[in-house]
C-alpha positions in Angstrom: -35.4 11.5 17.2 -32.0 12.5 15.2 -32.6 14.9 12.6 -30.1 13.7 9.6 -28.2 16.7 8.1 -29.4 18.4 4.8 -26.8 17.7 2.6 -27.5 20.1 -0.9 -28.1 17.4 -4.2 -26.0 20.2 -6.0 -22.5 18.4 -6.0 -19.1 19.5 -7.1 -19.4 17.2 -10.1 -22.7 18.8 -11.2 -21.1 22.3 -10.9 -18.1 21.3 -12.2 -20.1 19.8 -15.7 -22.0 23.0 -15.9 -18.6 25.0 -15.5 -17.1 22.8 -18.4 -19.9 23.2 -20.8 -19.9 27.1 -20.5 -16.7 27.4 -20.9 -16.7 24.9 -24.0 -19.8 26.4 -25.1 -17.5 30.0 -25.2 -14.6 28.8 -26.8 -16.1 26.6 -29.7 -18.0 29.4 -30.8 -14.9 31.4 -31.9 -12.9 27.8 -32.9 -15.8 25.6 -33.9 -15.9 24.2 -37.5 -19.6 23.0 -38.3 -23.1 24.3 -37.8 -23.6 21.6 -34.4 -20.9 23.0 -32.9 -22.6 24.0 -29.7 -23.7 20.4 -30.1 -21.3 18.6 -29.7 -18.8 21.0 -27.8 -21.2 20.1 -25.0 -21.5 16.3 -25.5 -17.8 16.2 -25.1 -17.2 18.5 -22.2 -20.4 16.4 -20.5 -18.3 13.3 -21.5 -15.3 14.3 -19.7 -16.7 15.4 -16.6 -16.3 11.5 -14.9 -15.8 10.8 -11.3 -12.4 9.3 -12.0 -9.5 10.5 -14.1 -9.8 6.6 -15.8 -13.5 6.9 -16.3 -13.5 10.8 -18.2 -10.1 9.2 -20.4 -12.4 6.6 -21.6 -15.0 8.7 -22.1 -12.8 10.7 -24.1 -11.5 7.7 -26.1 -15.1 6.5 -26.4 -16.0 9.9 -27.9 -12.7 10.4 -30.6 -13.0 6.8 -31.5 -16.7 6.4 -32.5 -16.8 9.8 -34.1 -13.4 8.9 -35.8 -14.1 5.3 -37.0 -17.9 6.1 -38.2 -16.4 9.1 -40.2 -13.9 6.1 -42.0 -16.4 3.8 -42.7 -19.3 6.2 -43.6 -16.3 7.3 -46.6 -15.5 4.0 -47.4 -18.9 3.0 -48.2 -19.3 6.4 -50.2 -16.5 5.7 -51.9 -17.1 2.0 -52.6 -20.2 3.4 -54.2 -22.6 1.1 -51.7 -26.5 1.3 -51.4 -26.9 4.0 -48.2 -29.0 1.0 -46.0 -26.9 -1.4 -47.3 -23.6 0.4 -46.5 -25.2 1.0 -42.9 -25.6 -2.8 -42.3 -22.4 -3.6 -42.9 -20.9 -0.6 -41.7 -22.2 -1.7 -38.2 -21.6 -5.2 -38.3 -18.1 -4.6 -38.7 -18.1 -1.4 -35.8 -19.5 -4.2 -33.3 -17.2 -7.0 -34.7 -14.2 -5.3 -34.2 -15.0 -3.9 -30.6 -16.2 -7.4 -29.6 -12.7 -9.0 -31.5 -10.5 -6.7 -29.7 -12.3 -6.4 -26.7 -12.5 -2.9 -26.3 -13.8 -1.4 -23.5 -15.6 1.4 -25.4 -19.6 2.2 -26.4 -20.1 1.0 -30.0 -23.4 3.4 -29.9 -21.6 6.5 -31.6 -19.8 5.0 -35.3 -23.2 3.5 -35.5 -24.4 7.0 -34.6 -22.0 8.4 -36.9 -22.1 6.5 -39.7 -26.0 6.1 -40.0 -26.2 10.0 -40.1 -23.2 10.6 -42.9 -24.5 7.9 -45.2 -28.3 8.5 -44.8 -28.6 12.2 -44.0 -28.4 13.9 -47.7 -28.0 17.3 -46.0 -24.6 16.5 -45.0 -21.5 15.2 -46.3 -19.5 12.7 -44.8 -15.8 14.4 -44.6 -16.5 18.1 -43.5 -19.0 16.4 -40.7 -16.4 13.9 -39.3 -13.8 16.4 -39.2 -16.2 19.2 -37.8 -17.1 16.8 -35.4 -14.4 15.4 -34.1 -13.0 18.7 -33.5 -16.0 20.4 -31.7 -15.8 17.5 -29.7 -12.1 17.4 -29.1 -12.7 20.9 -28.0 -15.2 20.4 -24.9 -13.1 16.7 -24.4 -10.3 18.8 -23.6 -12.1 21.5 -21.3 -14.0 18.9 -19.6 -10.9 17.1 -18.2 -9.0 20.2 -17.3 -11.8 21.5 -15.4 -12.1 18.1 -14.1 -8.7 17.5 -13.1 -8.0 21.2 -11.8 -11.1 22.0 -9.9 -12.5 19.9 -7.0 -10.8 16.5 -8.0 -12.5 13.7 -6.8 -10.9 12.2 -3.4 -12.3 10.1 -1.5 -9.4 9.1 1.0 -11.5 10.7 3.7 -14.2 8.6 3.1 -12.1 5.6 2.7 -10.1 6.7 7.0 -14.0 7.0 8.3 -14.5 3.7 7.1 -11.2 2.1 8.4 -12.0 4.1 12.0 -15.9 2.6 12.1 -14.1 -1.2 11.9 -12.2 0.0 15.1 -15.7 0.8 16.7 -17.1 -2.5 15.4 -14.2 -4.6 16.7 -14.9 -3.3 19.8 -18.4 -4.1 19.9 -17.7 -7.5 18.2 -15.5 -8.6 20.9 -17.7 -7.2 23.5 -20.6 -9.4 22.3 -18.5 -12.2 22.2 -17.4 -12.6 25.9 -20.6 -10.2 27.7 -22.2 -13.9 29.0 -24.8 -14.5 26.9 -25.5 -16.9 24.4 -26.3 -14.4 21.6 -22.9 -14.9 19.0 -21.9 -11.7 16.8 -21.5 -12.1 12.7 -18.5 -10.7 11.8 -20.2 -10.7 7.5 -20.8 -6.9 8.8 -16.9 -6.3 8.6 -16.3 -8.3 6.2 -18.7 -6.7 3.9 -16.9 -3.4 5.3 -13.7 -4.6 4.4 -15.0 -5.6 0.8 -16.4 -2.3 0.2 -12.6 -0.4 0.5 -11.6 -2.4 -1.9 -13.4 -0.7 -4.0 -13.0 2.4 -2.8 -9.6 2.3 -3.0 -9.7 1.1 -6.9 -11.4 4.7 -7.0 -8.5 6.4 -5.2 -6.0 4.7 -7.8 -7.9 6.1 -11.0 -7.4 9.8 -10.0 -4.6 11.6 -11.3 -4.2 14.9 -8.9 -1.9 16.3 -10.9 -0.8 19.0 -8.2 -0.2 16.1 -5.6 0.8 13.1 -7.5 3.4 12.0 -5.2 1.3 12.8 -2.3 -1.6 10.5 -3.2 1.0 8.0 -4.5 1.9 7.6 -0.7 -1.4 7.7 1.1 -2.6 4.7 -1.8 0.2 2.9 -0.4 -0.6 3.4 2.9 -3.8 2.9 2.8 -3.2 -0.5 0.7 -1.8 -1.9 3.6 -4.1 -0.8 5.9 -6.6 -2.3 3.8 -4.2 -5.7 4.1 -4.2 -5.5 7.9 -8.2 -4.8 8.3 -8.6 -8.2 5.8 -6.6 -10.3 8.8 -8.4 -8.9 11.3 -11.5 -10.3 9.6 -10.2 -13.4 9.5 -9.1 -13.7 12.9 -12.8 -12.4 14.2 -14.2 -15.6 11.8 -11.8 -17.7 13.8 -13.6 -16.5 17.2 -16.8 -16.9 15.8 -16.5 -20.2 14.5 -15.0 -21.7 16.9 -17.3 -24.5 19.4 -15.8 -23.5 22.6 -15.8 -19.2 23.4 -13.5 -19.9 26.2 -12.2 -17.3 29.1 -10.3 -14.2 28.8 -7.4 -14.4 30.7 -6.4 -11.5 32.4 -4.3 -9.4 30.3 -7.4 -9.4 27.7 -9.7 -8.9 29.6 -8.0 -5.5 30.8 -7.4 -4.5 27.6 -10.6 -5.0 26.0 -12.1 -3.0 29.5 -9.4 0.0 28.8 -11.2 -0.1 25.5 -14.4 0.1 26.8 -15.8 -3.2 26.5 -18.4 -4.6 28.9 -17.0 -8.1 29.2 -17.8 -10.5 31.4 -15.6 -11.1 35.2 -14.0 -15.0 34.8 -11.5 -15.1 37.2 -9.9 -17.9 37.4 -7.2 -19.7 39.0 -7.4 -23.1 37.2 -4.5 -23.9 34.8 -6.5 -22.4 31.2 -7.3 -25.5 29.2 -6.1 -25.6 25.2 -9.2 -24.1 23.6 -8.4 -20.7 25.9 -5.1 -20.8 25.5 -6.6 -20.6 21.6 -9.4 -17.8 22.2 -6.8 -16.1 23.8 -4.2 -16.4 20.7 -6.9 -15.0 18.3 -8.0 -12.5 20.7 -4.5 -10.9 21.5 -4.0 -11.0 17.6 -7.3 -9.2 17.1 -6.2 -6.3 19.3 -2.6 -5.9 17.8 -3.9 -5.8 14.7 -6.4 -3.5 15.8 -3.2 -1.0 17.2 -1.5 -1.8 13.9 -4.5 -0.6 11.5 -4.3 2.6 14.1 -1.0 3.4 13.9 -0.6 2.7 10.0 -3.9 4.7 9.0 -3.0 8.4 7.6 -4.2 11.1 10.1 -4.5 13.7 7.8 -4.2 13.8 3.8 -0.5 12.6 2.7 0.5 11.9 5.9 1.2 8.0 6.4 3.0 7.6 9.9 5.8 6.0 10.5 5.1 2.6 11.9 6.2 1.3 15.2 8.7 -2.0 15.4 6.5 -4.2 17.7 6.4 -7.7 18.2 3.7 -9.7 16.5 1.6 -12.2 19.0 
């Protein structure tokens, strides 16, 4: 029986939140301007925290928006002398009609938030709270996405080679169960599933900002674009095998290579001239194994590093 590896539930993102909220937690206390000041310093610096640079700047815009349009309306309807319930009601049909009319990718929760508490609450008054606030908040916004971006920035481009090296492994086998002799076909929705999950992946690797290595990760994206472009044909040239009513025999030159590789395929020899539908197994097959060499050669060995690719000629 194999033992899987302990792996510790304490992640860098969870130490990296706690390390934001102390630190926002110290500096509002010298620099805060109202009594929830600890309050909200840590919503903000929790906020931030994201596992993509894209995902703690909306957080951030989510945060500075609702606090900022709840304080605006919870005035206006002060000032426009409106019943308290009443002025809520309206105050948050127009917050979720003007996030729905311009489509905004934001949570509507906070104005609501906002603007229930500065119109109902008679302890507190609707200008000093916005503006306290929105600058407690501001203030663990701000720590939160340093100490994202600065310490232990998310990047998954190792996780994203592993899974481009296990499609070379399943190639392998895929090919292997196609031409052992039996009459048991492979499914190539495995690496097509594969396949689908880089994509997101690599949407992931395009939100980060590393700010220290910009260029760097600018060049392994591409790279790994088009490796991600080259494991998509290979797909499709496995569903072409599969699909098709005739397997057909390896002619020699495949058959060797697929051995070299490991494979347990089956001995055809044959002298016969190869009928059309080899000639066609064969076509897909030798384009199945360049594009295998080609996802090799183009795939980054090491962080930043995208090889230089080889001129070969394309079967």
């Amino acid at each position: 029986m194999r033992l899987r590896s302990w792996r510790s539930p304490v992640g860098p993102r969870i130490l990296k939140t706690a390390l934001a909220v102390t630190l926002a937690l110290a500096v509002v206390e010298h620099y805060g301007a109202s009594p929830a000041k600890v309050v909200f310093a840590t919503i903000g610096a929790m906020s931030a925290v994201g596992p993509t640079f894209t995902a703690s700047l909306l957080a951030c815009l989510t945060q500075i928006c609702g606090v900022a349009v709840g304080g605006l309306l919870a005035l206006t309807m002060i000032a426009l002398q409106i019943p308290p319930v009443i002025g809520v009601g309206v105050g948050i049909v127009g917050i979720l009609t003007g996030y729905q009319y311009f489509r905004l990718k934001l949570v509507p929760v906070l104005p609501c938030l906002v603007l229930v508490n500065a119109c109902l609450n008679s302890a507190v008054e609707a200008a000093p709270y916005a503006v306290g606030r929105l600058w407690d908040t501001a203030i663990g916004l701000a720590i939160g996405m340093v100490v994202n971006m600065l310490i232990f920035p998310y990047d998954n481009s190792r996780k994203i080679r592993r899974t481009m090296e296990g499609l070379d492994r399943d190639l392998i086998l895929f090919l292997e169960d196609l031409f052992d002799g039996d009459e048991h076909l492979p499914e190539a929705e495995a690496l097509a599933r594969k396949v689908d999950a880089l994509e997101g992946q690599l949407l992931l690797f395009s939100q980060q900002r590393l700010l220290l290595h910009r260029a760097r990760q600018k060049r392994e994206l591409q790279c790994l674009r088009s490796c991600e472009d080259i494991a998509r044909e290979l797909v499709v040239e496995l569903e072409a095998l599969r699909n098709m009513e005739h397997r057909g025999q390896l002619d020699r030159e495949n058959r060797q290579a697929l051995q070299a590789l490991g494979a347990k395929v089956m001995e055809e020899a044959s002298d016969k001239e190869q009928p059309v539908e080899d000639v066609v197994v064969n076509y897909h097959v030798a384009r199945a194994l360049y594009l295998r060499q080609e996802l090799k050669e183009s795939l980054p060995l090491e962080r930043g590093q995208c090889p230089g690719k080889k001129p070969s000629e394309r079967p």
